[in-house]
N, C-alpha and C positions, 0 to 999 in steps of 0.2 A: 848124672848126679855124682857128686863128691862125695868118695869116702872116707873124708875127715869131716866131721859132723863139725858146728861151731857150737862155741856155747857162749849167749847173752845175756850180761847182767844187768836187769835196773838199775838207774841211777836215781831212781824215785818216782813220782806217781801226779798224776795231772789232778787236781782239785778245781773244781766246780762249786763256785758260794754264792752268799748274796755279797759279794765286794767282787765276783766275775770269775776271772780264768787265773788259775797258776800253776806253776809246777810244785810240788814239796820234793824237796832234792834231799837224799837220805845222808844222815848226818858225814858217815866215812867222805862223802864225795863236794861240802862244803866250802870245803877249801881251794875246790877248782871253780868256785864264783868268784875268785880274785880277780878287781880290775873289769870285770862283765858288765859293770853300770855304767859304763864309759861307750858303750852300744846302746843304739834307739832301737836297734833290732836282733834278732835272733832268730837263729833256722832249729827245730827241734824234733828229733828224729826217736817215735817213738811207735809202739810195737800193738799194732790194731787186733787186742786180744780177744775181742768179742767175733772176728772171724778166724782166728786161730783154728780150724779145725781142719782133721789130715783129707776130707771130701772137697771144701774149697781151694786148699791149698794145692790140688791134681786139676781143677778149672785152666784153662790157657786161651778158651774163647769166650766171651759174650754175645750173644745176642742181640743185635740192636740197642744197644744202651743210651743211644744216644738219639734223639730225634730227626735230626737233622744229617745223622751220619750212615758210614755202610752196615751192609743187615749183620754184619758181626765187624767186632772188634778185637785184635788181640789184646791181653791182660796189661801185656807192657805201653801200647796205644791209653792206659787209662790212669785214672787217679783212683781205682777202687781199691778197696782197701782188701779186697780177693787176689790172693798173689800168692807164689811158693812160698814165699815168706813175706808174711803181713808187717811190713815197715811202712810207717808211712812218715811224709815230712812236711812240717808248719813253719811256714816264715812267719812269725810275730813282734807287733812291737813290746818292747820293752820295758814298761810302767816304774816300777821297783824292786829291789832286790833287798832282801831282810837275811843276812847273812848267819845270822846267831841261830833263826828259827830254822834257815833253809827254804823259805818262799819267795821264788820268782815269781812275782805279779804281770803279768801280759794281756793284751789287749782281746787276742780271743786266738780261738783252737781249735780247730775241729776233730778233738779226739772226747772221748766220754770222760767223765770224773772216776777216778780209779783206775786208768788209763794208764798201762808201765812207761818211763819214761828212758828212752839205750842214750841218749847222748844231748848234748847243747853245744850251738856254735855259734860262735857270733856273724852277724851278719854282716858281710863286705861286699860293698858294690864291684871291687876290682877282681873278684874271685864268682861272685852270686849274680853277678846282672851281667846281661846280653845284651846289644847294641840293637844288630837286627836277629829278629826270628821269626822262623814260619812255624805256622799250623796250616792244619788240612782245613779246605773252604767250610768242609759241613761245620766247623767251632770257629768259623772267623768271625762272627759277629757275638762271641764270650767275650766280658771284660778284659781290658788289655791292661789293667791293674787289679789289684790287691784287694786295695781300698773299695775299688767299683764294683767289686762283686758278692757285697753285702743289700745293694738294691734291685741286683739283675733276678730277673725271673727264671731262677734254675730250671721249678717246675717244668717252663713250656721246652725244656732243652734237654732234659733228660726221660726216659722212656718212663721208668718206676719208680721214682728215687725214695719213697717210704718202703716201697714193699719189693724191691729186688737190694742184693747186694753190692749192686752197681750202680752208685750214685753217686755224686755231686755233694757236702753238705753246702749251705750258703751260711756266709758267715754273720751272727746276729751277733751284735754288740749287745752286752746287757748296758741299761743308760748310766750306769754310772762309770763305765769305761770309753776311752773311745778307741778306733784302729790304728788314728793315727797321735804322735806324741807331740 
């Protein structure tokens, strides 16, 4: 471990409505939405507080998490949001942006509403996409898109995903959004 601690500031907080998913981005940091409406997309890197605690964050193996994979997994092997440190990251599309109010509108999130928000970045295929890549066979047959894995059946691929910490969410559009713009 490092002995220089970091220290993280929100940039704002994920809201959950009936109009769907957004960020509310706190007023000081506004003015770094200049020019963000000119992206369909966006990568957004925010901080999984509801496993924030110092017993998960000493976790470094899983058990089985995975149905189809080996009887453990290392922590960095996963998308869980159980980690030294609970970052986790949404590529989402980009609906609107309300600059006065500080509401970026996005198509969906898998973080909870009230959700702290560390940063936003626009999303660039010449920096964000890979031409080829592999995974390991037990997840070859997981959606090989975004978009596609709002109809794939998580459940039958993940061991616990309501009642362990190790899970998958699947991404549910509310109907009045969609994933894609």
């Amino acid at each position: 471990m490092t002995d220089n601690p970091l220290t993280l500031n929100p940039i704002g907080r994920i809201v959950v409505d009936s109009n769907g998913f957004a960020l509310q981005v706190d007023e000081a940091f506004r003015p770094a939405l200049t020019a963000l409406d000119g992206f369909s997309h966006i990568s957004i890197l925010w901080w999984s507080s509801h496993f924030d605690e110092p017993a998960l964050r000493e976790l470094t193996i899983s058990d089985k998490p995975y149905k189809m994979g080996p009887a453990s997994v290392g922590t960095f092997a996963t998308r869980s949001p159980v980690r030294p440190n609970p970052i986790a990251l949404t590529a989402a599309s980009l609906i609107s942006i309300d600059m006065e109010a500080g509401i970026v509108r996005i198509g969906y999130i898998d973080a909870d509403a009230g959700t702290p928000i560390l940063d936003i970045k626009p999303y660039l295929p010449a920096v964000d996409r890979i031409r080829l890549v592999q995974s390991p066979e037990w997840c070859a047959d997981w959606p090989q898109w975004y978009e596609d894995s709002a109809s794939f059946d998580w459940e039958s691929n993940v061991t616990n995903p309501k009642g362990s910490a190790h899970f998958i969410r699947c991404p549910k559009w509310p109907s009045n959004t969609s994933p894609i713009p």
